[in-house]
Jmol script that loads the backbone (N, CA, C; Angstrom):
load data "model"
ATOM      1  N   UNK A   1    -138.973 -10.580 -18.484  1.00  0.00           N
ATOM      2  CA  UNK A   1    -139.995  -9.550 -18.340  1.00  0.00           C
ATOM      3  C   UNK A   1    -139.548  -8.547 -17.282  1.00  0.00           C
ATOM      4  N   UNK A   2    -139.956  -7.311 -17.390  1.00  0.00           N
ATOM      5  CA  UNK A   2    -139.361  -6.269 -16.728  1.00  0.00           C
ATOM      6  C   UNK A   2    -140.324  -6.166 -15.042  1.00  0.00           C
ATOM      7  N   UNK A   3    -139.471  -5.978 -14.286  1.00  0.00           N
ATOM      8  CA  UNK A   3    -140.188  -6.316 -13.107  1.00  0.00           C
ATOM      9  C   UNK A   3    -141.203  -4.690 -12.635  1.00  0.00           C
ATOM     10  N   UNK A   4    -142.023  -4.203 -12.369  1.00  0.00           N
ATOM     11  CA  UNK A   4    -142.704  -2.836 -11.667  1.00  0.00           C
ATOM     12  C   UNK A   4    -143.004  -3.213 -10.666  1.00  0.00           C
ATOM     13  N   UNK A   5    -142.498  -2.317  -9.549  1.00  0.00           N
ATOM     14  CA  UNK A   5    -142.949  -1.890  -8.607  1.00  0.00           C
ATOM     15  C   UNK A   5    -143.810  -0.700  -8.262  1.00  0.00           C
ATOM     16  N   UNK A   6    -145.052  -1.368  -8.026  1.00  0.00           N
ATOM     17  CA  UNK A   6    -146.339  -0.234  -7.373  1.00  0.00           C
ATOM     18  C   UNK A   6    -146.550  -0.421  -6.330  1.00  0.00           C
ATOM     19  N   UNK A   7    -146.251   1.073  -5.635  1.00  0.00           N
ATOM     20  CA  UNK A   7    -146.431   1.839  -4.482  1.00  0.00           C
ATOM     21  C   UNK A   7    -147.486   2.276  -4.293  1.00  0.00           C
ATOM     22  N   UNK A   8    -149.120   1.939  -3.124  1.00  0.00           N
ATOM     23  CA  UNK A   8    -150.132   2.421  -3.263  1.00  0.00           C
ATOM     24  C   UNK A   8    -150.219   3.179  -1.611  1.00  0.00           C
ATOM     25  N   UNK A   9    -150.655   4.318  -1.462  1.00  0.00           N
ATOM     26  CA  UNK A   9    -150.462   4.925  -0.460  1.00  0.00           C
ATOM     27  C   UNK A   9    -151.242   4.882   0.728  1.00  0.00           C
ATOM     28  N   UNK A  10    -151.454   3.842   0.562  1.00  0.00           N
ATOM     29  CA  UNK A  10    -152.083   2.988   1.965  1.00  0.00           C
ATOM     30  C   UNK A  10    -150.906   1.774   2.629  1.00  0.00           C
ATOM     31  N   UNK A  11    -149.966   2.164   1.373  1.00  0.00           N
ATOM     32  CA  UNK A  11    -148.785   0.945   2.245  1.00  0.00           C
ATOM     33  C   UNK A  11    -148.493  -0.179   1.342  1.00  0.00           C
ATOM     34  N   UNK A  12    -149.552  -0.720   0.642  1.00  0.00           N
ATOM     35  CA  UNK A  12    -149.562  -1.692  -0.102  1.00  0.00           C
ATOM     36  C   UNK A  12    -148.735  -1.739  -0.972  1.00  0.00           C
ATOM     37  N   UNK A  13    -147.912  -2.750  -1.405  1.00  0.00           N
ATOM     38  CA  UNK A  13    -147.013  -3.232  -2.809  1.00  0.00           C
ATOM     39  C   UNK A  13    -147.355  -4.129  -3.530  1.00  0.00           C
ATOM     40  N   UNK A  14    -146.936  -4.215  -4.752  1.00  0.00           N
ATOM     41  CA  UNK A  14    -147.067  -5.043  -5.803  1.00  0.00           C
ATOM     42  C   UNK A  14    -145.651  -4.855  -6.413  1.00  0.00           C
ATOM     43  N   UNK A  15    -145.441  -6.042  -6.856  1.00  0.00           N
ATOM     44  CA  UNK A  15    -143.990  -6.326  -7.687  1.00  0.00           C
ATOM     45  C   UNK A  15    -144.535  -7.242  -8.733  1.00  0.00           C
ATOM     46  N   UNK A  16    -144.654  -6.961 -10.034  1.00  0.00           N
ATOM     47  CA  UNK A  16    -145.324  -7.332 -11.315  1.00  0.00           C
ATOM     48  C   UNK A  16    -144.350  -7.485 -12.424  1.00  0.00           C
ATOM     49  N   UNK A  17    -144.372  -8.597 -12.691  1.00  0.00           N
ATOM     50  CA  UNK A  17    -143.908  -8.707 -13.677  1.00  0.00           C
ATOM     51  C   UNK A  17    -144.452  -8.526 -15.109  1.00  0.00           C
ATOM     52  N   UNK A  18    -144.040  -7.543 -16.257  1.00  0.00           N
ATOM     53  CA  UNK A  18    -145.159  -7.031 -17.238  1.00  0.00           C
ATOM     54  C   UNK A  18    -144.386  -7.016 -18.531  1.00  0.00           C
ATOM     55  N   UNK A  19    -145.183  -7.463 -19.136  1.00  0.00           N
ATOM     56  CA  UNK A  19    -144.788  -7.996 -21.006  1.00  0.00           C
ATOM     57  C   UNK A  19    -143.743  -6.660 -21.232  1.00  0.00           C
ATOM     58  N   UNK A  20    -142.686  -7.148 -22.204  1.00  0.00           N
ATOM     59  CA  UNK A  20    -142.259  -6.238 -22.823  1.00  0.00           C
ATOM     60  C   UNK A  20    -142.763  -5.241 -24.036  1.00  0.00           C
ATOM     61  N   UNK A  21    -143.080  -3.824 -23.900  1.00  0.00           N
ATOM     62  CA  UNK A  21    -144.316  -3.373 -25.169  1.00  0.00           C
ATOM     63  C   UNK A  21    -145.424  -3.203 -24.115  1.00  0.00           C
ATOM     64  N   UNK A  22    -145.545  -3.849 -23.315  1.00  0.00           N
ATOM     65  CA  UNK A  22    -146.634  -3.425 -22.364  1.00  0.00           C
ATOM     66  C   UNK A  22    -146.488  -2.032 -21.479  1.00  0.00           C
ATOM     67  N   UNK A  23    -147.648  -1.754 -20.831  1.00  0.00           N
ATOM     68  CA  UNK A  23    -147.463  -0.112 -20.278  1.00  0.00           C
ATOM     69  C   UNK A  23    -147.707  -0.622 -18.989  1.00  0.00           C
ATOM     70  N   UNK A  24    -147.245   0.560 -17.832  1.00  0.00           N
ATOM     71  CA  UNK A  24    -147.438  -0.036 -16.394  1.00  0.00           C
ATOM     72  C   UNK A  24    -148.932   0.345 -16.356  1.00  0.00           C
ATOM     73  N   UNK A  25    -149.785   0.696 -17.416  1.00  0.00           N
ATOM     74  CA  UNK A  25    -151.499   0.859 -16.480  1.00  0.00           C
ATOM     75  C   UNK A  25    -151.560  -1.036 -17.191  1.00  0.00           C
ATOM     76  N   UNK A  26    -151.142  -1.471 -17.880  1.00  0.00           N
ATOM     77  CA  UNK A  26    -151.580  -2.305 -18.110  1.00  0.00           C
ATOM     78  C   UNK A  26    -151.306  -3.540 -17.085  1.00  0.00           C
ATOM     79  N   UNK A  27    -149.778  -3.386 -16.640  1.00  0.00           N
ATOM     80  CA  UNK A  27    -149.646  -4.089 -15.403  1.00  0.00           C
ATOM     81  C   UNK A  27    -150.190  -3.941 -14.676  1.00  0.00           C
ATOM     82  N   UNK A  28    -150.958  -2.723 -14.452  1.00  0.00           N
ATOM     83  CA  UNK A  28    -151.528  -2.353 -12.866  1.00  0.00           C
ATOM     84  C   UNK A  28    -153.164  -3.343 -13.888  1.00  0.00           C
ATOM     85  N   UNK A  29    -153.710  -3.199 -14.356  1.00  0.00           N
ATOM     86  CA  UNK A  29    -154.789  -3.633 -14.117  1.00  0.00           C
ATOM     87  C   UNK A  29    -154.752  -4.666 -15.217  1.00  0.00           C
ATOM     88  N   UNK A  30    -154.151  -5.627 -15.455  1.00  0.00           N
ATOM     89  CA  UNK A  30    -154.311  -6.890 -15.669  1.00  0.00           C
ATOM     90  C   UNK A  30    -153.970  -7.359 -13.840  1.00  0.00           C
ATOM     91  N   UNK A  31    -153.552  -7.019 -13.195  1.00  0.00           N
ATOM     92  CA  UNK A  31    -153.029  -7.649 -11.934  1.00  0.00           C
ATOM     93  C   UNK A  31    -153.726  -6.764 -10.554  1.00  0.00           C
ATOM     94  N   UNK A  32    -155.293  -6.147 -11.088  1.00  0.00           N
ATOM     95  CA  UNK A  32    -156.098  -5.824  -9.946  1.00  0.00           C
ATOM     96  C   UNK A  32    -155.343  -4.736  -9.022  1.00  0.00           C
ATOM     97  N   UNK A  33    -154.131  -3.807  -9.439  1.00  0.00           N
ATOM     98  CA  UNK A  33    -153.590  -3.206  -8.659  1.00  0.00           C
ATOM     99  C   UNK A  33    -154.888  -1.972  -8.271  1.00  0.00           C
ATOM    100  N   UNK A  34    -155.376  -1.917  -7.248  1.00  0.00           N
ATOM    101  CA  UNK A  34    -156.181  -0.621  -6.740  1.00  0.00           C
ATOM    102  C   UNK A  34    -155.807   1.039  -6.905  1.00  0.00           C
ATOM    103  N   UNK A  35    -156.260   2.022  -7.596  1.00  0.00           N
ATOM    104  CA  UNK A  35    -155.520   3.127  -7.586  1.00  0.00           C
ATOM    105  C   UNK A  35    -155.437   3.310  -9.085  1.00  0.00           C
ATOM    106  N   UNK A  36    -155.344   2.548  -9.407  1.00  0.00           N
ATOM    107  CA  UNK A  36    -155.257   2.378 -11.737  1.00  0.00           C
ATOM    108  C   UNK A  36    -156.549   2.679 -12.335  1.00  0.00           C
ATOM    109  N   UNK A  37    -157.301   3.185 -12.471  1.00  0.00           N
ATOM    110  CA  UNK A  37    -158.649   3.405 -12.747  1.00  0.00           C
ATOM    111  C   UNK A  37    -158.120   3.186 -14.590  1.00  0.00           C
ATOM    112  N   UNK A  38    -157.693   3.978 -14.906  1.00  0.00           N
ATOM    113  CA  UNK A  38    -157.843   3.712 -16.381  1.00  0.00           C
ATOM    114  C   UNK A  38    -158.903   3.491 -17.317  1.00  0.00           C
ATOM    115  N   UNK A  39    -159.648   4.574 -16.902  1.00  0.00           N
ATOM    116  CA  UNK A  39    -161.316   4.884 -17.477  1.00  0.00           C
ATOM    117  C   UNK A  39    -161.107   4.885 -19.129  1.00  0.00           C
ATOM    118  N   UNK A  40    -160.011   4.998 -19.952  1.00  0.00           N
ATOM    119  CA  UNK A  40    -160.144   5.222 -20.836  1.00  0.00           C
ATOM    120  C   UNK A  40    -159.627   3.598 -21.726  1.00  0.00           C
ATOM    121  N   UNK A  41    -158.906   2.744 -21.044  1.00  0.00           N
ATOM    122  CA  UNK A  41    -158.069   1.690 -21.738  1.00  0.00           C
ATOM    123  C   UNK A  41    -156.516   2.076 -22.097  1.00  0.00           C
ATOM    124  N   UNK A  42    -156.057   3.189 -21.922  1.00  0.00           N
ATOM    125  CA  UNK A  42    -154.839   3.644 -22.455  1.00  0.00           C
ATOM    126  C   UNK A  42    -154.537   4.705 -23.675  1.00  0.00           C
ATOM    127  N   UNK A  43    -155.875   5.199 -23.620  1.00  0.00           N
ATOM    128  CA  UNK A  43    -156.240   6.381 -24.684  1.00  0.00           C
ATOM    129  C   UNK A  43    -155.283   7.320 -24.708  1.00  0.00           C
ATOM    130  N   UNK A  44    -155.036   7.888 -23.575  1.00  0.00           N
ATOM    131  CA  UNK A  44    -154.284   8.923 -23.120  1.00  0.00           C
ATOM    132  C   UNK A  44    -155.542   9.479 -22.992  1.00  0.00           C
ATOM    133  N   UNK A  45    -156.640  10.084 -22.726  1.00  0.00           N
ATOM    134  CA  UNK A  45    -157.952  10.588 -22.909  1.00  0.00           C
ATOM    135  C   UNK A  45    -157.978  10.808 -21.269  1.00  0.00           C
ATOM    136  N   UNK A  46    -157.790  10.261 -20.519  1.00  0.00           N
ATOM    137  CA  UNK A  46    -158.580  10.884 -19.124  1.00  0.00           C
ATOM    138  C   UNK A  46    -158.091  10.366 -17.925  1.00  0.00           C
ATOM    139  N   UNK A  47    -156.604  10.144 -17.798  1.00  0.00           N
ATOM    140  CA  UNK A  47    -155.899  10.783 -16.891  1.00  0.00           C
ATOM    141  C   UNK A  47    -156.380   9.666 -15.713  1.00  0.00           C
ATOM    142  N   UNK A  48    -156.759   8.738 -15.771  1.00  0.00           N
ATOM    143  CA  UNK A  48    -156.900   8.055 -14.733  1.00  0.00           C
ATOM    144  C   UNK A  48    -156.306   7.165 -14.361  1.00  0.00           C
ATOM    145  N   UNK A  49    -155.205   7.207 -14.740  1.00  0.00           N
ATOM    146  CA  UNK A  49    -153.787   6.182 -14.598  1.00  0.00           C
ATOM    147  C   UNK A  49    -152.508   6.747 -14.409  1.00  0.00           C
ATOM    148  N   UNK A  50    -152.751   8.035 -13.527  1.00  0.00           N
ATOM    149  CA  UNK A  50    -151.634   9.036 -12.801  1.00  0.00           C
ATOM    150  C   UNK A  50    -150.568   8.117 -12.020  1.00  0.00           C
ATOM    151  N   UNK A  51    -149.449   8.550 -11.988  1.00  0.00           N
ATOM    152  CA  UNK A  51    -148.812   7.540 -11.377  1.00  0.00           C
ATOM    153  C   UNK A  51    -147.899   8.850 -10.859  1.00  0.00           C
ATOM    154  N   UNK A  52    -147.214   8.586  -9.916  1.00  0.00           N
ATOM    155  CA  UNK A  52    -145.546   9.543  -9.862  1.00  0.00           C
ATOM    156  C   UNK A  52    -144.416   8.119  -9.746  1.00  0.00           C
ATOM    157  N   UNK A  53    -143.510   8.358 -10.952  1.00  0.00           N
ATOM    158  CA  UNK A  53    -142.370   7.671 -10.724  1.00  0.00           C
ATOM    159  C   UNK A  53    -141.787   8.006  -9.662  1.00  0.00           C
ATOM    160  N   UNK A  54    -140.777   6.869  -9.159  1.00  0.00           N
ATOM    161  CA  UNK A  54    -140.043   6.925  -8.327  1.00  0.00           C
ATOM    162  C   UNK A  54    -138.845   8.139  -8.830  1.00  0.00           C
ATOM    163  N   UNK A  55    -138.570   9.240  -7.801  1.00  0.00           N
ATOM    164  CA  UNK A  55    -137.261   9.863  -7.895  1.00  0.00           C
ATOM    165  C   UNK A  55    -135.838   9.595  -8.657  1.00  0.00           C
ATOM    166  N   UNK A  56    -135.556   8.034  -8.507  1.00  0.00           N
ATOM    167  CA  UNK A  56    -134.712   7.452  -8.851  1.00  0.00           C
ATOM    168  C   UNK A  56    -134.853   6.975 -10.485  1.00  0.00           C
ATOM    169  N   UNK A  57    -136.172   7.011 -11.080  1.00  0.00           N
ATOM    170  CA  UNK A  57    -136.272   6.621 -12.003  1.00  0.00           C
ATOM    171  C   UNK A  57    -136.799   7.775 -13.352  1.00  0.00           C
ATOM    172  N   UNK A  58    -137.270   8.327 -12.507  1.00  0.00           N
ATOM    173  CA  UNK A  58    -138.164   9.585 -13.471  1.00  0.00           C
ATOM    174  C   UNK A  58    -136.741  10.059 -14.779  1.00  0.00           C
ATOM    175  N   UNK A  59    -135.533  10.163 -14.663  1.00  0.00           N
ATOM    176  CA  UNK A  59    -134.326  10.785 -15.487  1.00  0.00           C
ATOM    177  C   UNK A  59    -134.264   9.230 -16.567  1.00  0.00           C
ATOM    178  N   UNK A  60    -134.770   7.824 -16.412  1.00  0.00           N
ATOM    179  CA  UNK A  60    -134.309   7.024 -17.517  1.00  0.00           C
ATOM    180  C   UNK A  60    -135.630   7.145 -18.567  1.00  0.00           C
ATOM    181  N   UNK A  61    -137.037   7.851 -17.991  1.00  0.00           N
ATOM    182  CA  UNK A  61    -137.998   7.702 -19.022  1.00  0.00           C
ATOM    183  C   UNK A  61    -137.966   8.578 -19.949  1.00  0.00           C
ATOM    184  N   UNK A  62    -138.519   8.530 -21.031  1.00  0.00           N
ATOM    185  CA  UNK A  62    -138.745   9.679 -22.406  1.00  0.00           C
ATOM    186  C   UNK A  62    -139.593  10.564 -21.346  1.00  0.00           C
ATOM    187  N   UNK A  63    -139.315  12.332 -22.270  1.00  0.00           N
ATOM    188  CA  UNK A  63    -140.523  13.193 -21.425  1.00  0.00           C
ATOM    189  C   UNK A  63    -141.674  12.442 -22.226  1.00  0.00           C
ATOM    190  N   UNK A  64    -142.739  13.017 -21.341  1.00  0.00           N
ATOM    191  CA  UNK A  64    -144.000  13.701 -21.968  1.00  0.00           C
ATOM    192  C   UNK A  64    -144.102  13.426 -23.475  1.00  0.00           C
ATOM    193  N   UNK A  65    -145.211  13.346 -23.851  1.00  0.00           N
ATOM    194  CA  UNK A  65    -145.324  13.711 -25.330  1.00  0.00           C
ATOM    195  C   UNK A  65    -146.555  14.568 -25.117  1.00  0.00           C
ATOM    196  N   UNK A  66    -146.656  15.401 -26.232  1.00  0.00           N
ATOM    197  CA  UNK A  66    -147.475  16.758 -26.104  1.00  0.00           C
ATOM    198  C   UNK A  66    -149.086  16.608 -25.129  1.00  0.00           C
ATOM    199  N   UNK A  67    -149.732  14.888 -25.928  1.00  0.00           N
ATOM    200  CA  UNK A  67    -150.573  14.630 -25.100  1.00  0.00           C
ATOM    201  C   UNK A  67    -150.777  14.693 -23.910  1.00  0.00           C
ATOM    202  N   UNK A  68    -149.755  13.839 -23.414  1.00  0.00           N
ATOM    203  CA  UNK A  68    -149.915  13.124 -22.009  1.00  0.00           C
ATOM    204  C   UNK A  68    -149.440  14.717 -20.917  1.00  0.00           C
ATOM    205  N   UNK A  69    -148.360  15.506 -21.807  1.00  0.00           N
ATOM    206  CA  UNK A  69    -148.521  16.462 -20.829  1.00  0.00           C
ATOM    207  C   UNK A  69    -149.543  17.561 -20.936  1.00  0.00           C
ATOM    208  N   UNK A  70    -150.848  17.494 -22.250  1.00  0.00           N
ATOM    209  CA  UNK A  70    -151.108  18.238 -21.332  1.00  0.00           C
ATOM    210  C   UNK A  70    -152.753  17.675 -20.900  1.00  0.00           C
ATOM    211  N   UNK A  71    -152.774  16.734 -20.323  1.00  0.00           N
ATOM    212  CA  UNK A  71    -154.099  15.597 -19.929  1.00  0.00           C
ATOM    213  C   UNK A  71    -153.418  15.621 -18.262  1.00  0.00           C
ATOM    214  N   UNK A  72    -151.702  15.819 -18.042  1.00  0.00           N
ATOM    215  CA  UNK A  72    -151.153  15.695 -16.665  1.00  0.00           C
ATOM    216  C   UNK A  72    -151.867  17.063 -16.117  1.00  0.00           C
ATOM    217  N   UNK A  73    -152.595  18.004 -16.972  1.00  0.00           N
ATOM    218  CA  UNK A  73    -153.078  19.522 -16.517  1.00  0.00           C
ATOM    219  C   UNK A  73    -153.610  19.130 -15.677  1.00  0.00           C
ATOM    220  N   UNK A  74    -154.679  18.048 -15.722  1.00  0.00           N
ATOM    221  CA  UNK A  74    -156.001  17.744 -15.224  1.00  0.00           C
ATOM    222  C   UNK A  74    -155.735  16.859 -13.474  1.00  0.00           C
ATOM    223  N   UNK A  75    -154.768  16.380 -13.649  1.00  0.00           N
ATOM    224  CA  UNK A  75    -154.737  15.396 -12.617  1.00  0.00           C
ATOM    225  C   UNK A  75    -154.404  15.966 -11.032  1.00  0.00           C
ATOM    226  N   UNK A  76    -155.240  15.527  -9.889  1.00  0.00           N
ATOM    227  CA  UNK A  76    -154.869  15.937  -8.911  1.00  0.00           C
ATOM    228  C   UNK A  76    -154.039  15.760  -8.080  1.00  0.00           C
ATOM    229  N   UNK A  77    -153.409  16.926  -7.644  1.00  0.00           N
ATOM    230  CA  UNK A  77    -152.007  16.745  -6.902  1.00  0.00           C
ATOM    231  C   UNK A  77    -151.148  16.200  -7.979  1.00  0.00           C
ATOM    232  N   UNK A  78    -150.644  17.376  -8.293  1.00  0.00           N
ATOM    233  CA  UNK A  78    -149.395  16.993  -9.734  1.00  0.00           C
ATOM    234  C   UNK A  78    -148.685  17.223  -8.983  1.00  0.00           C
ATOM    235  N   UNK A  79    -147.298  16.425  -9.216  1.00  0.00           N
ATOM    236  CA  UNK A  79    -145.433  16.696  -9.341  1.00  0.00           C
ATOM    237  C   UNK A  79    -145.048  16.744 -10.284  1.00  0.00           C
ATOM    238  N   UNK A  80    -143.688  16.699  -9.631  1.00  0.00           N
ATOM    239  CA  UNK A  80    -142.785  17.038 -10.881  1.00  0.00           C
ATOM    240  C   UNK A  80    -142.678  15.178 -11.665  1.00  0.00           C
ATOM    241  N   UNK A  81    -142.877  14.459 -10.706  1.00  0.00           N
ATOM    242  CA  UNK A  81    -142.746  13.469 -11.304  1.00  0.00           C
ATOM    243  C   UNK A  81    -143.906  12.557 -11.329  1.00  0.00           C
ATOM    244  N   UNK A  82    -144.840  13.067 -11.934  1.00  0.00           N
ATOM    245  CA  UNK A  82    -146.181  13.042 -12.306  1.00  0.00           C
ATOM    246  C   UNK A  82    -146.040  12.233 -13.540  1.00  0.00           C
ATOM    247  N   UNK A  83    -146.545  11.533 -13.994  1.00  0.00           N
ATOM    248  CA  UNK A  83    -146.463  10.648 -15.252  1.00  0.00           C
ATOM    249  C   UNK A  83    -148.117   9.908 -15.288  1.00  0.00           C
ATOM    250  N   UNK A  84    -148.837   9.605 -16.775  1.00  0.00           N
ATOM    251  CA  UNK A  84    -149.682   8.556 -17.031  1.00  0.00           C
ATOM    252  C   UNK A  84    -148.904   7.226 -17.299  1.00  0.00           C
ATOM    253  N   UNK A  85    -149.262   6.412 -16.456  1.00  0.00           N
ATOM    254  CA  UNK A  85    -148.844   4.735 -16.143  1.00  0.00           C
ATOM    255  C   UNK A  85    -149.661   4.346 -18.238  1.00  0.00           C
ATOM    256  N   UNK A  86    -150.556   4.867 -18.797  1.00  0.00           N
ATOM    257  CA  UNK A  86    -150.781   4.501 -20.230  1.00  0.00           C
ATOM    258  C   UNK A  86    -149.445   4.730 -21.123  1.00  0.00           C
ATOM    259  N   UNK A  87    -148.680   5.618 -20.779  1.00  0.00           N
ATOM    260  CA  UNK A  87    -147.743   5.884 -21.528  1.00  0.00           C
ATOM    261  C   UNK A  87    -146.067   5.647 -21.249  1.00  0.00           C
ATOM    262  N   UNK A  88    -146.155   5.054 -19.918  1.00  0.00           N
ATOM    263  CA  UNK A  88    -144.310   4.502 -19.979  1.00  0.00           C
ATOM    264  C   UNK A  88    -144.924   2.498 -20.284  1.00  0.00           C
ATOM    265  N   UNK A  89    -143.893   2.729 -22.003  1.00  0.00           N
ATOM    266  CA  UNK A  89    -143.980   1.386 -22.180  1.00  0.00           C
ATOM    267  C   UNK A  89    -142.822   0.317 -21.571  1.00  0.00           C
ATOM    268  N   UNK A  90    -142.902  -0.709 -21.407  1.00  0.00           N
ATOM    269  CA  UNK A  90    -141.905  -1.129 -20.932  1.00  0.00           C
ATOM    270  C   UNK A  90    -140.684  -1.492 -21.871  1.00  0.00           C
ATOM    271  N   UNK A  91    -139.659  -2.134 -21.042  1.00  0.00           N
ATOM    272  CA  UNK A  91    -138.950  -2.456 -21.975  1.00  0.00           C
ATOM    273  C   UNK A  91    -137.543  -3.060 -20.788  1.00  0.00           C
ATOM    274  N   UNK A  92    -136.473  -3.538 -21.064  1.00  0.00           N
ATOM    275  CA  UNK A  92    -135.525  -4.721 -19.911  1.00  0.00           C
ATOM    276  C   UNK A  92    -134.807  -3.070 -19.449  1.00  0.00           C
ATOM    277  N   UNK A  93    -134.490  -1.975 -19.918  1.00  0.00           N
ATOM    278  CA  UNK A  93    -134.002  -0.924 -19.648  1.00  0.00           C
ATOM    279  C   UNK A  93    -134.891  -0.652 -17.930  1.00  0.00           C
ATOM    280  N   UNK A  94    -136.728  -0.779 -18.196  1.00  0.00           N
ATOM    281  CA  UNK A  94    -136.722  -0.695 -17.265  1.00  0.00           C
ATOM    282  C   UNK A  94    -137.401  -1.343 -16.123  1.00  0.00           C
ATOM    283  N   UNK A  95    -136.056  -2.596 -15.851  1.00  0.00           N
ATOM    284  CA  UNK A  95    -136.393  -3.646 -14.944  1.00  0.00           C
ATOM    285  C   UNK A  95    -136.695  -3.157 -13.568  1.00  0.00           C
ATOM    286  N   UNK A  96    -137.005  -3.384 -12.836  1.00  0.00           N
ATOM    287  CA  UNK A  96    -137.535  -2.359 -11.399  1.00  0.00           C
ATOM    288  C   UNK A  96    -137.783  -1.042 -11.547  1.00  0.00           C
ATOM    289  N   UNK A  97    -138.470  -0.745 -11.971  1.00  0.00           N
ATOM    290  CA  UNK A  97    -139.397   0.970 -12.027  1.00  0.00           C
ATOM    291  C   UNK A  97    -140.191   1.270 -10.919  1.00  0.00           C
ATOM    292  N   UNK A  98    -140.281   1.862 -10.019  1.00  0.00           N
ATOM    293  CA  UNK A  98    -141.121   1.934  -9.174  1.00  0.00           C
ATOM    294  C   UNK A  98    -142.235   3.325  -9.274  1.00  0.00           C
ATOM    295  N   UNK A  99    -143.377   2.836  -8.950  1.00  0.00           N
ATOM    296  CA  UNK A  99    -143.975   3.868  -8.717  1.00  0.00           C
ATOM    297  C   UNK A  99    -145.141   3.844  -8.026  1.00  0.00           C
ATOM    298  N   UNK A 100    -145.539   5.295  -7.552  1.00  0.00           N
ATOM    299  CA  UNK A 100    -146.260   5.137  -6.925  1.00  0.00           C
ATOM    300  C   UNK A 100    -147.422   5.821  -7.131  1.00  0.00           C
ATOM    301  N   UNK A 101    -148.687   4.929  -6.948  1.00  0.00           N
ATOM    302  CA  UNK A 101    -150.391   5.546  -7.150  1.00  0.00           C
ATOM    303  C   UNK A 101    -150.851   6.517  -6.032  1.00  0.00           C
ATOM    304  N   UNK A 102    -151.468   7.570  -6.564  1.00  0.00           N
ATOM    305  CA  UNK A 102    -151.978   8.574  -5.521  1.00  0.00           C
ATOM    306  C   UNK A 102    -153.361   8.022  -4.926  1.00  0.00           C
ATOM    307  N   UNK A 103    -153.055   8.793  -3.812  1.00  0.00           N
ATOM    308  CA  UNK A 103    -154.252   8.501  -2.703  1.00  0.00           C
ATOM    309  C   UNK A 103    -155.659   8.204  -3.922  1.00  0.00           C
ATOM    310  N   UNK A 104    -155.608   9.423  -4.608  1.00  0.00           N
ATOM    311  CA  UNK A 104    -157.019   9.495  -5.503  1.00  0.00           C
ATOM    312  C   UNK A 104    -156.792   9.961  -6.915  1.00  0.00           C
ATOM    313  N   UNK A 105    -157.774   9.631  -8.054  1.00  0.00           N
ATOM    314  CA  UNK A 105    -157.534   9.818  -9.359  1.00  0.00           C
ATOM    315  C   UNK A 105    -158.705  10.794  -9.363  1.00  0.00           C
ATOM    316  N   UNK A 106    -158.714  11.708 -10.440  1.00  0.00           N
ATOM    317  CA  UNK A 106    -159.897  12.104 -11.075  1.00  0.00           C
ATOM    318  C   UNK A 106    -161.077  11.211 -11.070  1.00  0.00           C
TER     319      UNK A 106
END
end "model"
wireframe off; spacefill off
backbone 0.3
color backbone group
């Protein structure tokens, strides 16, 4: 199983191990990570599972798909490496992913 690392900006870590086919909102909240709201279940619908990949990782994921970028319109305090945690699925490619949850979601 592919290992994630979540970064929550109070300091806190989590190192999760998460099904392959699984998405990191799903790691984050099968495993109580704080910061994952995921109001929708993984809809892509409402942006409450903002994440920013790690620097180091943002170049191995697929972009965007038309949805998710443009639901990233909505989210506060965008980057460049702004991503919905509903939509990077996992997979052994990406064993340590890190990322990190913003202070606040929509």
């Amino acid at each position: 199983m592919p290992r994630v690392f979540y970064h929550l900006a109070n300091g806190t870590e989590y190192e999760i191990a998460v099904d392959i086919g699984a998405s990191v909102m799903d790691g984050a909240v099968d495993n109580g990570v704080d910061g994952i709201v995921a109001q929708c279940g993984g809809a892509c619908i409402c942006a409450t599972c903002h994440c920013y990949v790690d620097e180091d990782w943002i170049q191995r994921l697929r972009p965007p798909g038309q949805t998710e970028a443009e639901m990233l319109g909505y989210v506060l305090e965008p980057r460049s490496t702004s991503r919905l945690a509903c939509q990077i699925r996992l997979d052994d490619t990406l064993d340590g992913l890190i990322v990190h949850v913003p202070a606040r979601q929509i």
